[in-house]
Steps between C-alpha positions, in 0.01 A plus 500: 500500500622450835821709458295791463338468827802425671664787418805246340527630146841341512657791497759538785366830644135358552611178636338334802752499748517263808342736765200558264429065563191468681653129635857590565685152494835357676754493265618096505647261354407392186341188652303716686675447819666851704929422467662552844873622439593151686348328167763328225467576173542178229863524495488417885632819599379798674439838278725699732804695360751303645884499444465151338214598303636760331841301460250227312320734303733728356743147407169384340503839267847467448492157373189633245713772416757247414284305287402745275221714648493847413248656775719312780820635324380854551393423857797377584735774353242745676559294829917552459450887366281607788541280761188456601329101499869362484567163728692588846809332374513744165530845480492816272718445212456709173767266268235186570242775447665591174551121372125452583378785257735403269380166482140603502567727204607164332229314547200534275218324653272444205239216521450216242312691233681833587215683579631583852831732564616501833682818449138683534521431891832674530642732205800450402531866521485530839717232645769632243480839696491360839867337389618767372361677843665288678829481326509894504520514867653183564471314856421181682783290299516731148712674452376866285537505122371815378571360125311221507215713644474714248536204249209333714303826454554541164308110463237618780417823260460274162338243657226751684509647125380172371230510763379808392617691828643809324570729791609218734762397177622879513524472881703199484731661244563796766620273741744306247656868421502588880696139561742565197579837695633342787723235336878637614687611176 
């Protein structure tokens, strides 16, 4: 057994790491050959974050977001609720944030034979509370609707209940009283 000599039982903690390689090798290509930063990739571009890269490659998301695909759904409602990976011509804006996680919630993404649920990747749980986060303090385009963030709370808690997440369900169900409190009267 040659994993026992190693000292790899394949257990992360006894792992052989790089500096323990007798021969250490240049990390290349996967031809073999060293990439210089000058090189092109196959789509004839460089792999520099440019302005027009990003541009591209957040459009390309979109346009899988807007074909149906859950995981780019989330990404891109992530990309308009934080900010962060947007294009340059797009910024922060929590009501496209909001009709993103909406329409992810929407969208079951089972395969064929159903043996797949998309839903595992993201819980519906937790987007539901990061809309009714958002709608509870309102900003970047929305405005703040402390009823429907309780009502979006109140979903978050029975879904995580269906999940078996008990004490994140009760927490959940704190925060939809706390947003009821602040509704004017």
């Amino acid at each position: 057994r040659d994993s026992e000599n190693s000292g790899d039982s394949g257990y992360p903690s006894e792992k052989r790491s790089d500096l323990d390689d007798p021969e250490p090798r240049e990390h290349g290509h996967s031809n073999g050959n060293r990439r210089h930063e000058s090189d092109e990739d196959s789509l004839g571009s460089s792999g520099r974050e440019t302005e027009e890269n990003k541009t591209k490659g957040f459009d390309y998301l979109l346009k899988a977001a807007e074909a149906g695909d859950r995981h780019s759904m989330i990404l891109v409602a992530r990309a308009f609720d934080t900010g962060l990976n947007l294009s340059p011509d797009r910024c922060q804006d929590w009501s496209e944030a909001l009709h993103w996680y909406n329409t992810a919630l929407e969208t079951t993404d089972c395969d064929e034979g159903g043996e797949y649920d998309g839903i595992q990747d993201e819980p519906q749980y937790a987007l539901l509370a990061r809309e009714a986060e958002m709608l509870l303090t309102g900003g970047f385009g929305l405005d703040k609707n402390p009823q429907r963030s309780g009502d979006l709370y109140t979903q978050a808690a029975e879904a995580a209940m269906e999940a078996m997440k008990g004490r994140l369900a009760n927490q959940y169900y704190e925060k939809a009283e706390e947003a009821w409190a602040q509704m004017e009267e």
